[in-house]
C-alpha positions in Angstrom: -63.1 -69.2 -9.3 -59.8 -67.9 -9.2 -59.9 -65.0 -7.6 -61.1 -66.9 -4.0 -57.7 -69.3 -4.4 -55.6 -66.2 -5.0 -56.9 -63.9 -2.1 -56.7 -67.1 0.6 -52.5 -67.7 -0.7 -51.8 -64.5 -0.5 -53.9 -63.8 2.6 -52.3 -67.5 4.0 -48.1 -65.8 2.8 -48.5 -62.9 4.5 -50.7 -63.9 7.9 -47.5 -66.6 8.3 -45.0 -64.1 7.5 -46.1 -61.7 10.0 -46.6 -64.1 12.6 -42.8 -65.1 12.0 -41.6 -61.9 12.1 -43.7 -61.1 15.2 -42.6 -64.3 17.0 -38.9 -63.0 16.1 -39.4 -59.6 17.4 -40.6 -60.8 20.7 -37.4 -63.7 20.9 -35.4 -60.6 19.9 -34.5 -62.9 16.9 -33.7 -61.3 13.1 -35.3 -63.0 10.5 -35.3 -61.6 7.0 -39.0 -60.6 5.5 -37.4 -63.1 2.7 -36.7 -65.8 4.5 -40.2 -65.6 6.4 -42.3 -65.3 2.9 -39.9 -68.3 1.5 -40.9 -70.8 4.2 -44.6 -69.6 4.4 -44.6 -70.5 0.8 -43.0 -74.1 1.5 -45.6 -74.1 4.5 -48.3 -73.3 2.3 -47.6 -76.1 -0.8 -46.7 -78.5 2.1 -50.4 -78.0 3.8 -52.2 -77.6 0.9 -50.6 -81.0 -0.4 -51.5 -82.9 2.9 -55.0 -81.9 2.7 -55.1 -83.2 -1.1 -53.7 -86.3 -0.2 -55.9 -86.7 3.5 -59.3 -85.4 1.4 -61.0 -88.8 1.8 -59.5 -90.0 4.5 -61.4 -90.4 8.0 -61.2 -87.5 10.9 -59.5 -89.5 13.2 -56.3 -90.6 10.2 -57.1 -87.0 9.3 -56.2 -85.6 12.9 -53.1 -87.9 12.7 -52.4 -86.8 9.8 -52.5 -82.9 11.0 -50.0 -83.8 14.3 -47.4 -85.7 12.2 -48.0 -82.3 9.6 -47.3 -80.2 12.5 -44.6 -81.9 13.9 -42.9 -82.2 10.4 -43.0 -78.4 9.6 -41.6 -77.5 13.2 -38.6 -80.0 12.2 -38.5 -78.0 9.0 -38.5 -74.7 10.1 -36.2 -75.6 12.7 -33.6 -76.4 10.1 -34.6 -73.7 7.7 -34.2 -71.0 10.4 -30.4 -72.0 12.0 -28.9 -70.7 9.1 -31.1 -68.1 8.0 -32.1 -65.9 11.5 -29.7 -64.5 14.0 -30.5 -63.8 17.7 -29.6 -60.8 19.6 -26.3 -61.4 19.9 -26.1 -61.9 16.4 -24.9 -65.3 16.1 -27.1 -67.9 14.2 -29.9 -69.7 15.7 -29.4 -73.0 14.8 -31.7 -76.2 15.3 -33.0 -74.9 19.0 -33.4 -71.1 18.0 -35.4 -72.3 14.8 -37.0 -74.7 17.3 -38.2 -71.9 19.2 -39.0 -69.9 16.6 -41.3 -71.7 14.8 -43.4 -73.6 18.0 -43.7 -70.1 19.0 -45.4 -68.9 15.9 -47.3 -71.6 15.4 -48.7 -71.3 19.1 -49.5 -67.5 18.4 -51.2 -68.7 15.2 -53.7 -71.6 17.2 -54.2 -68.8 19.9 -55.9 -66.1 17.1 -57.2 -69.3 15.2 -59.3 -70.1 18.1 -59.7 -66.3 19.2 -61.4 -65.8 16.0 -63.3 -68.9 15.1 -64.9 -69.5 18.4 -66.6 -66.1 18.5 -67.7 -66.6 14.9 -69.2 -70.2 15.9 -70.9 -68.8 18.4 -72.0 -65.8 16.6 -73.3 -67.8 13.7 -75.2 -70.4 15.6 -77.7 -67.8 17.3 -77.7 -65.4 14.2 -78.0 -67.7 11.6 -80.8 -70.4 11.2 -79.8 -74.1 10.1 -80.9 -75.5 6.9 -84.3 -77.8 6.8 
């Protein structure tokens, strides 16, 4: 039982990671490989905590829930990031190159969310029969 919770941290740590440092490379940003597992850990506790505390709550306080979520951990990682990156110049980001940073990694991160889930739903509803 926990094996499954082990393999989705450490596969939820380093798919956050690597979309920071990607997100970083293509803002010709420097972000340390520290700094990027450090606030996908934060990320991770933070989620994982809203979900325990939304579990039986209804979808639409649940979707509120998730926006207010999203917007707090941009706010968060705008802050975390203006000390901790540097941008090509090599001068810190502060609040609007954390900003940047972080709405664009969350953006690549929905874009291979839905590039992956909407195939499988597809796939899954003509391959796989529903339940009587």
């Amino acid at each position: 039982m926990i094996i499954p919770w082990l393999i989705f941290v450490a596969v939820g740590l380093i798919t956050y990671a690597g979309f920071l440092k990607l997100a970083a490379r293509l803002l010709r940003y420097s972000v340390s490989w520290k700094s990027s597992f450090l606030f996908a850990g934060i990320m991770l506790v933070v989620v994982i905590f809203d979900h325990v505390l939304a579990f039986r709550e209804s979808m639409a306080m649940r979707i509120v829930y998730s926006v207010v979520l999203l917007l707090g951990l941009v706010i968060l990682g705008s802050w975390f990031f203006s000390g901790r990156g540097t941008n090509r110049r090599g001068t810190v980001l502060r609040w609007v190159g954390g900003m940047r940073l972080i709405g664009l990694a969350f953006a690549m991160l929905i874009v291979a969310a839905f590039a992956i889930v909407i195939p499988a739903q597809v796939f899954l509803s003509k391959h796989v029969s529903s339940a009587p």
